[in-house]
ZAGUPA-871110 format. One record per residue (C-alpha): x, y, z. Coordinates in nm, 4 decimals, decimal comma, padded with zeros to 6 digits, always signed. Example, Ala and Ser with C-alpha at 12.3 -4.5 7.8 and 13.67 -1.06 7.14 Angstrom:
+----------+----------+----------+
!        u !        v !        w !
+----------+----------+----------+
! +01,2300 ! -00,4500 ! +00,7800 !
! +01,3670 ! -00,1060 ! +00,7140 !
+----------+----------+----------+
//
This chain:
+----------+----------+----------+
!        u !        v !        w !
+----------+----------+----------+
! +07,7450 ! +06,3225 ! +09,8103 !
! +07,8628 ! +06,6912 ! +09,6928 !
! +07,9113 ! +06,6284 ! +09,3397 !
! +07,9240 ! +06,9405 ! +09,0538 !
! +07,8919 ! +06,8423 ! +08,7029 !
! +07,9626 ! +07,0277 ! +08,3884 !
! +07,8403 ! +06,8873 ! +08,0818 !
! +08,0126 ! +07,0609 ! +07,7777 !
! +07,8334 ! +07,1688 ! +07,4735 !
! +07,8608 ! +06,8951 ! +07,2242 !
! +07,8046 ! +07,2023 ! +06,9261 !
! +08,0671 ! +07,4158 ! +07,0440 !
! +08,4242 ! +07,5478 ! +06,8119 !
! +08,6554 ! +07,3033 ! +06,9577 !
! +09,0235 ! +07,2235 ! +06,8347 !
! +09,0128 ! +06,8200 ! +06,9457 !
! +08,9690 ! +06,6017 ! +06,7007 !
! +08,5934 ! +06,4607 ! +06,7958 !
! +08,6905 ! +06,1349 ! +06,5584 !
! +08,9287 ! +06,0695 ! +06,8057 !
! +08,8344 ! +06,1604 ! +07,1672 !
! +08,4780 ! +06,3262 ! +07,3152 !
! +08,4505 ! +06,4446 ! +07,6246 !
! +08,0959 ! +06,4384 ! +07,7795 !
! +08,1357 ! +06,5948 ! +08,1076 !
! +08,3392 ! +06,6917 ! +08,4216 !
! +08,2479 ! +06,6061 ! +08,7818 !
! +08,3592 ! +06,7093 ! +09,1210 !
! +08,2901 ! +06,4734 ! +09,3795 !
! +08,3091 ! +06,4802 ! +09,7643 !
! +08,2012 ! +06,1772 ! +10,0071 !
! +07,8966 ! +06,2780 ! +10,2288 !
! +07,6322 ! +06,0737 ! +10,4117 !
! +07,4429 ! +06,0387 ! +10,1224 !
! +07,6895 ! +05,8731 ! +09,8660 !
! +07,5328 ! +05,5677 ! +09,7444 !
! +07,8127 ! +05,2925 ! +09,6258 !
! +07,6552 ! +05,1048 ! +09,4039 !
! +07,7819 ! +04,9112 ! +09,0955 !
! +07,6950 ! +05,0548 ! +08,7764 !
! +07,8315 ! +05,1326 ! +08,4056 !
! +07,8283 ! +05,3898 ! +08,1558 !
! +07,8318 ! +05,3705 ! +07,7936 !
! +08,1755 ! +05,6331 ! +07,8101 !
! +08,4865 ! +05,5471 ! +07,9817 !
! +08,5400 ! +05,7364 ! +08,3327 !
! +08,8756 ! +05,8713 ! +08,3543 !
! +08,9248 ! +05,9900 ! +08,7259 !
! +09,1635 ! +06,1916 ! +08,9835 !
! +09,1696 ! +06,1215 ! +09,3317 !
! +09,2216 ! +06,4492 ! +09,4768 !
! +09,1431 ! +06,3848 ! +09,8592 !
! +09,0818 ! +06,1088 ! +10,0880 !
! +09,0932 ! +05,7552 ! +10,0284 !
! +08,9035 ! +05,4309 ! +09,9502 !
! +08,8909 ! +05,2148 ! +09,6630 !
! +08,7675 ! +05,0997 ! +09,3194 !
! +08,5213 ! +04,8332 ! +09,3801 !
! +08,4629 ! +04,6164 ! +09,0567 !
! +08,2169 ! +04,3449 ! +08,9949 !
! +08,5251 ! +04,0713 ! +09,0444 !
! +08,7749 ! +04,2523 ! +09,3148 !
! +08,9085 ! +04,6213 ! +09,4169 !
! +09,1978 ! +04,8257 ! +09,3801 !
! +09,2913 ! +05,1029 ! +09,6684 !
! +09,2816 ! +05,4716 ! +09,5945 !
! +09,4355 ! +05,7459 ! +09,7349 !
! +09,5120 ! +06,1107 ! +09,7015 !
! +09,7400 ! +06,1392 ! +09,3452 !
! +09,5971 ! +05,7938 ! +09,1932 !
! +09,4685 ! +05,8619 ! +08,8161 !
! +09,2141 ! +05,5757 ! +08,6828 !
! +09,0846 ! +05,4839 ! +08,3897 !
! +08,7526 ! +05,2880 ! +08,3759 !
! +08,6621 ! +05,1382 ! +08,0328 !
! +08,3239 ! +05,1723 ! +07,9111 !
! +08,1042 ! +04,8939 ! +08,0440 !
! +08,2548 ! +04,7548 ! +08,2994 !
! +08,0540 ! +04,7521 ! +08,6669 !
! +08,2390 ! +05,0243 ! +08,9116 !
! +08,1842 ! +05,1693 ! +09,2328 !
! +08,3972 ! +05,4265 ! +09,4226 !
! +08,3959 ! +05,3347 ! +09,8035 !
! +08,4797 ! +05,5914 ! +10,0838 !
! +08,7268 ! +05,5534 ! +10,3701 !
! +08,4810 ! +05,7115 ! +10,6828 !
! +08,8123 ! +05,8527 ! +10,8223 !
! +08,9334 ! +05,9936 ! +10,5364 !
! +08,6657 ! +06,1267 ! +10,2626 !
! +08,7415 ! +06,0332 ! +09,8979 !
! +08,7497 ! +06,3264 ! +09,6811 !
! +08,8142 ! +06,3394 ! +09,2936 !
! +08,7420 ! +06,4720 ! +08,9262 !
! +08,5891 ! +06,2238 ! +08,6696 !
! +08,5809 ! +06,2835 ! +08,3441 !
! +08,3426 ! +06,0868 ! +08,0965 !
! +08,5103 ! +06,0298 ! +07,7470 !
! +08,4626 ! +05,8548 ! +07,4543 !
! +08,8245 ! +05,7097 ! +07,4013 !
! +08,9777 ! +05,5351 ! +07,0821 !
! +09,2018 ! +05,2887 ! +07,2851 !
! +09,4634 ! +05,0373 ! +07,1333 !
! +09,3692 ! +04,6787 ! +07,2111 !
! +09,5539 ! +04,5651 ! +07,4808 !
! +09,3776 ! +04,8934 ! +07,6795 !
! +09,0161 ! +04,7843 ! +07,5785 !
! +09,0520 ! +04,4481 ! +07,7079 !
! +09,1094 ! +04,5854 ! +08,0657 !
! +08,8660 ! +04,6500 ! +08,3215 !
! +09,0279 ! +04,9281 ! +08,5396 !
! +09,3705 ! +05,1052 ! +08,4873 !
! +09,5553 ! +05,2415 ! +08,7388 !
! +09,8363 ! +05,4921 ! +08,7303 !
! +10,0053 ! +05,6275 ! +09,0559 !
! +10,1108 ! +06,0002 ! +08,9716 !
! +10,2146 ! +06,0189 ! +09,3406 !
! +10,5514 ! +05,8488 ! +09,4192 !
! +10,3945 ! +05,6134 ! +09,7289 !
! +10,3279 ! +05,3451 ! +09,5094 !
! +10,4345 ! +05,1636 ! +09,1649 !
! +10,2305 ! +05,1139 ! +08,8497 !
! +10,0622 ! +04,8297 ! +08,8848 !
! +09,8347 ! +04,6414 ! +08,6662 !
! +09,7815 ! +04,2772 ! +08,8271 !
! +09,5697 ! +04,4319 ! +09,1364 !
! +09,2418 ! +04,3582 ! +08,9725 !
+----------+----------+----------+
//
């Protein structure tokens, strides 16, 4: 797995309101013989943007396909894995963020938003 992280300084002049939203670091990840899909959580929600490949969003009850353009949020706590296609590496930007959410977005395990136009919002795929 190629994977760069930048963890920002937490004490730094910043203009976003930290009451509100915190972001705790940046990755870059590419697929590579050594990625290890395994489910986990973290404490942060795991906002992410599929920038090559494809594969999907395994979850402790089902999956949702990925592909290049896709933009996912992952609530804190909830088991995730990103699986890649062999033929096509998966390749995206994750962001780790302490989010103030309305209800109805707390209560749901993955969210998926298509910025590409191949394929519809959709929320009943997990």
């Amino acid at each position: 797995m190629s994977t760069n992280c930048y963890v920002l300084d937490p004490l730094a002049v910043n203009p976003i309101d930290r009451s509100v939203t915190k972001l705790l670091y940046v990755s870059v990840a590419r697929y590579s013989a050594e990625w290890h899909s395994i489910l986990h959580t973290h404490p942060c929600a795991e906002v992410f943007f599929v920038t090559g490949g494809r594969g999907h969003l395994k979850l402790a009850d089902g999956r949702l396909p990925i592909n290049v353009g896709d933009f996912i949020i992952v609530n804190s706590n909830v088991e995730h894995t990103e699986v890649s296609s062999e033929e096509h590496p998966l390749e995206y930007i994750v962001m780790g963020v302490v989010l103030k959410l309305s209800p109805a977005m707390t209560e749901a395990r993955a969210i998926p938003l298509s910025i590409s136009s191949r394929r519809p919002n959709s929320f009943s795929s997990i």
